[in-house]
C-alpha positions as CSV (number, residue, x, y, z in Angstrom):
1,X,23.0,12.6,18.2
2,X,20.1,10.1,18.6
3,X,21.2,6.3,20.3
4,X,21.8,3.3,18.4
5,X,18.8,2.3,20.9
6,X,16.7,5.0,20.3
7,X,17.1,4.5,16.4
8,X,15.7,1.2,16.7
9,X,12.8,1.8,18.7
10,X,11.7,4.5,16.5
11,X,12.1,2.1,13.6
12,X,9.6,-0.7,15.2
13,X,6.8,1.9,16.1
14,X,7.0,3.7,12.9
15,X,7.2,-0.5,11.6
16,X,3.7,-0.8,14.2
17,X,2.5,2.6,13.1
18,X,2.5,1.7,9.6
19,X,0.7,-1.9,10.2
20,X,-2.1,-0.1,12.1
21,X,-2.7,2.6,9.0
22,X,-2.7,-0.3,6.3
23,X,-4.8,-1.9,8.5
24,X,-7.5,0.5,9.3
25,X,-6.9,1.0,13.2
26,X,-5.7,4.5,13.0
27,X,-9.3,5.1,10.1
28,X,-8.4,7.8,7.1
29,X,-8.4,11.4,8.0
30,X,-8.2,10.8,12.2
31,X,-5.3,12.6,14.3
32,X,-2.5,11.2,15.8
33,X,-1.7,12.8,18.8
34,X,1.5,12.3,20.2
35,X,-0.3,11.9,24.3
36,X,-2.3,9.3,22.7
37,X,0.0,7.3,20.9
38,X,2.4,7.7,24.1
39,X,0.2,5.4,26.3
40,X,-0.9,3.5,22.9
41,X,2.7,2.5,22.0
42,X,4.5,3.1,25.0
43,X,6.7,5.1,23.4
44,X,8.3,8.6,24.4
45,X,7.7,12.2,22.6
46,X,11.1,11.8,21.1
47,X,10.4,8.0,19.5
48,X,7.4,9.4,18.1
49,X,8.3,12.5,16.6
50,X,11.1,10.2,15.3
51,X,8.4,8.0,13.7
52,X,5.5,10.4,12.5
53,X,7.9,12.4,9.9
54,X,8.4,8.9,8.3
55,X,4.6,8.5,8.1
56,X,4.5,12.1,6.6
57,X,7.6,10.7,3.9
58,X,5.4,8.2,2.9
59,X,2.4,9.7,1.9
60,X,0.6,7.9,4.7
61,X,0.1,10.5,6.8
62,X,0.3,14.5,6.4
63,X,1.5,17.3,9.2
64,X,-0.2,20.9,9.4
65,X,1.3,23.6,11.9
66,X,-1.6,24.1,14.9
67,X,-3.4,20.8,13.7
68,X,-0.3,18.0,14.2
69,X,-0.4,14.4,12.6
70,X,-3.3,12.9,10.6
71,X,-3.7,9.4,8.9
72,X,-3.8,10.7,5.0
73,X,-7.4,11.0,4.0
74,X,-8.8,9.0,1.2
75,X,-11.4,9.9,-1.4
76,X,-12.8,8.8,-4.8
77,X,-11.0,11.6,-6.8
78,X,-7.8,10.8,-4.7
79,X,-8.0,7.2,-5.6
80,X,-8.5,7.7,-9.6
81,X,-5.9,10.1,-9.4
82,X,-2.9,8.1,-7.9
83,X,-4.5,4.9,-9.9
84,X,-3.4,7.5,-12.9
85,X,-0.1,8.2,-11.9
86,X,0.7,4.4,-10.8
87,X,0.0,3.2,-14.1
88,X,1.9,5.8,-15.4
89,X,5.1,5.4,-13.4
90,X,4.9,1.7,-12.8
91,X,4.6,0.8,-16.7
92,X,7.4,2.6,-17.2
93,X,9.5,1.7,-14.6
94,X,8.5,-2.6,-15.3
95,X,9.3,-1.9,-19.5
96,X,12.7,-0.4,-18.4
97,X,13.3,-3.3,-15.4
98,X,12.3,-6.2,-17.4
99,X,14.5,-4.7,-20.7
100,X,17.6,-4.1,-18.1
101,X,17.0,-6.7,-15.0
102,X,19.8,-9.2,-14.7
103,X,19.6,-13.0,-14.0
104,X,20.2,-12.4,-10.0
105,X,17.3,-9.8,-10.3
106,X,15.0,-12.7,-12.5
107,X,16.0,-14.9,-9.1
108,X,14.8,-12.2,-6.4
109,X,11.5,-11.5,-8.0
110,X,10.9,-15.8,-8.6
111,X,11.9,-15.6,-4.6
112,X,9.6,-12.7,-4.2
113,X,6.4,-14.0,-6.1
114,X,6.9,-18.1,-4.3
115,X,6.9,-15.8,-0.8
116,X,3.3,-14.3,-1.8
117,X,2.0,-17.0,-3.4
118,X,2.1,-19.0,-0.1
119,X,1.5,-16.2,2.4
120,X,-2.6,-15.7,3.6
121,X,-3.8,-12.5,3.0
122,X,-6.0,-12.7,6.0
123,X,-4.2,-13.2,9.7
124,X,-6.1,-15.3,12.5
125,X,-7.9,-12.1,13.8
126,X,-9.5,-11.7,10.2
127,X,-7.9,-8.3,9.6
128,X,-5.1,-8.2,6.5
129,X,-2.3,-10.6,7.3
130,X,0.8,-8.1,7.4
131,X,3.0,-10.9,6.5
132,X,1.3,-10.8,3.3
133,X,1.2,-7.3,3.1
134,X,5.0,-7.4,3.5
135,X,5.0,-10.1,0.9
136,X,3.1,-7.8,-1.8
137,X,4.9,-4.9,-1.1
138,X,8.5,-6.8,-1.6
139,X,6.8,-8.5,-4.7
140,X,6.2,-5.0,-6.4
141,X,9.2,-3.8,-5.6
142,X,11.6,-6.5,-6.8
143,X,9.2,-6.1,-10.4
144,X,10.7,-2.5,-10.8
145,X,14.6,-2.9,-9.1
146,X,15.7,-4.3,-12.9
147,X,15.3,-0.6,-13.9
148,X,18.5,1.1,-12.8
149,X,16.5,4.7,-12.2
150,X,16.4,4.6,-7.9
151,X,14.6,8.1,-7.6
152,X,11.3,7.1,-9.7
153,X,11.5,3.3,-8.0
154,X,11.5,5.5,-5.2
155,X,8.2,7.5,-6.2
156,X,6.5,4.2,-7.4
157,X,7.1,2.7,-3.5
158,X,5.4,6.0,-2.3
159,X,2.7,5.8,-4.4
160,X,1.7,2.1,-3.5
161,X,2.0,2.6,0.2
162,X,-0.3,5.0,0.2
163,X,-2.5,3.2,-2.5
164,X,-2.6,0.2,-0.1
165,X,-4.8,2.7,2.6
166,X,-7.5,2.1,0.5
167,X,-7.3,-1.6,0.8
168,X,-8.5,-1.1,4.3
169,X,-10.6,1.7,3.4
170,X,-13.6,-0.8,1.3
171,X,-15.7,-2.5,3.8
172,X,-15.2,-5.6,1.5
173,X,-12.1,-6.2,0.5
174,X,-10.8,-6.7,-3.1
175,X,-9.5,-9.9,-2.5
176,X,-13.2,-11.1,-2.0
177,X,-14.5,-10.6,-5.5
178,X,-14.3,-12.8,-8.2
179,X,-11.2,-11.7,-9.4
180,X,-8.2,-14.4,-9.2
181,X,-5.1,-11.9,-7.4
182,X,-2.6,-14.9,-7.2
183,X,-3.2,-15.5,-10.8
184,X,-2.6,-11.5,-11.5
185,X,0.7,-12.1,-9.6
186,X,2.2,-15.0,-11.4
187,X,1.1,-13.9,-14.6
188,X,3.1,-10.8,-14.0
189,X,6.2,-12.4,-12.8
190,X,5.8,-15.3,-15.5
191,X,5.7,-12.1,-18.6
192,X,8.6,-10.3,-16.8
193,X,11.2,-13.5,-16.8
194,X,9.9,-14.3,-20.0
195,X,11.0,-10.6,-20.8
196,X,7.8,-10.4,-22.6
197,X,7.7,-6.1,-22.0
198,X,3.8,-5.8,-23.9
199,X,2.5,-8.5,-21.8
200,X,4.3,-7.2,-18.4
201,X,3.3,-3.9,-19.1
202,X,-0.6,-4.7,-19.9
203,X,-0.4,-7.4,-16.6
204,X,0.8,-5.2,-14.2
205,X,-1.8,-1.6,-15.3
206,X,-4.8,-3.9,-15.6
207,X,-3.7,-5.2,-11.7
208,X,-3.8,-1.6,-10.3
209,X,-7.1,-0.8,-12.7
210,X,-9.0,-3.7,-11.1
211,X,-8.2,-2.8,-7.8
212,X,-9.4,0.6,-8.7
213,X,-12.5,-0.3,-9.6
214,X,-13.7,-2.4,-7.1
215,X,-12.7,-0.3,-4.9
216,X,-14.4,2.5,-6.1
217,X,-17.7,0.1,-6.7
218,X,-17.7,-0.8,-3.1
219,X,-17.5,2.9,-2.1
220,X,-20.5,3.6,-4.6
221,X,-22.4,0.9,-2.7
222,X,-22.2,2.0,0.7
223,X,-23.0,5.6,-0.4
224,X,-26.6,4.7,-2.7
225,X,-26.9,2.3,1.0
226,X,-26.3,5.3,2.7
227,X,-28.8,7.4,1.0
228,X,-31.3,4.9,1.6
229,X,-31.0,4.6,4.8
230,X,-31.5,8.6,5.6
231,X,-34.3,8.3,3.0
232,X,-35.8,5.5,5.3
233,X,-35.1,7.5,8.4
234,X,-36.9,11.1,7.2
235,X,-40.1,9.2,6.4
C-alpha cells in the first residue's frame, strides 16, 4: 500500500506535470520518459508511474506498450472534433445545471467568475498564468455542478483539459485577438443566475466556437507562412 507521503508527492508532480502540458513545456506529441523526468522533477520511478496514468485519465497524455508516455498530440481534425463534442455535452450539461442549480450553487459560481475576473491570464515570465488557468478551469466547472449527472460533468472536465493543450499549442494566443474573454465570462455567469437557459446555452457554445476558430486561423497562418518560406528557400 502506497504512503500517505508518497500519495502526496505524486499528487504535486502530476499537479507540475499538468502545468508544464497546458503550458507548452513538455510540446504536443513529445515522450515522457520516466529517466528524464526523474532528474527533471526529482522524483522516483514509483512517483511517476504514479503520476503519468493520471495524465493518461485525462486525455492529456496517451501510453502505448514498447513506446511509453507521450504529451497527447494535437491537430486541426482533432480540435473540430472535441470543439463538436464540447458544445454538445457542455449545452447540455449548463440547460440541466442552470434548470436544477440551487442558491449555494448560484453563490459558488458568483465566487468562481469574481476569482477569474481578477486573475491575469499571463504570469511575470509571459507564459499563461496557472493561477488563471486554475481560475478558468474552476469557473467551468462550477457552470455545470447544478446538473446532478456526476459521470457526464465528469466527461465535460476531460474534454476541457485536454481542449486547453491547444491554448498553448497557437503561437498567438486567443486571448490576444479582439475578442473580449472577460466579457464572454460574465455574460455566461450573468444568463445562468438569471436562469436564462437560451441565453446560457447560446453564451457558453459560441465561447468554445470562438476559441475554435481562432485557433484554427492561427494554425492556418503559420502553415500558408510555412509554405512560403520552403517556396523562398527552393528558389
Amino acid at each position: 500500500m502506497a504512503t500517505t507521503s508518497s500519495m502526496t508527492r505524486a499528487e504535486e508532480i502530476y499537479q507540475r506535470l499538468r502545468a508544464d502540458i497546458l503550458n507548452g513545456r513538455h510540446e504536443p506529441g513529445s515522450r515522457l520518459r520516466v529517466e528524464a523526468l526523474k532528474e527533471k522533477y526529482g522524483a522516483s520511478s514509483g512517483v511517476l508511474r504514479e503520476a503519468l496514468p493520471r495524465l493518461v485519465g485525462q486525455g492529456l497524455a496517451t501510453f502505448a506498450p514498447q513506446q511509453g508516455f507521450r504529451v497527447v498530440t494535437v491537430s486541426p481534425e482533432h480540435l473540430e472534433e472535441l470543439t463538436e463534442a464540447r458544445v454538445f455535452i457542455e449545452t447540455h450539461l449548463v440547460r440541466e445545471s442552470v434548470t436544477a442549480g440551487t442558491i449555494e450553487w448560484e453563490s459558488d459560481l458568483l465566487a468562481a467568475h469574481h476569482q477569474l475576473a481578477r486573475v491575469p491570464f499571463f504570469g511575470d515570465t509571459g507564459e499563461i498564468n496557472e493561477g488563471w488557468l486554475n481560475a478558468h478551469a474552476r469557473f467551468h466547472r462550477v457552470l455545470l455542478e447544478g446538473c446532478p449527472n456526476r459521470p457526464l460533468r465528469d466527461i465535460a472536465t476531460q474534454l476541457r483539459e485536454v481542449a486547453e493543450v491547444y491554448r498553448c499549442w497557437a503561437r498567438t494566443p486567443t486571448e490576444h485577438s479582439d475578442r473580449d474573454i472577460a466579457a464572454e465570462h460574465k455574460t455566461m455567469c450573468d444568463r445562468a443566475i438569471e436562469r436564462d437557459v437560451p441565453g446560457v446555452v447560446e453564451a457558453l457554445s459560441r465561447h468554445i466556437t470562438i476559441t475554435t476558430r481562432l485557433l484554427l486561423d492561427d494554425y492556418r497562418r503559420r502553415e500558408e507562412e510555412s509554405r512560403q518560406d520552403r517556396g523562398a528557400s527552393s528558389t
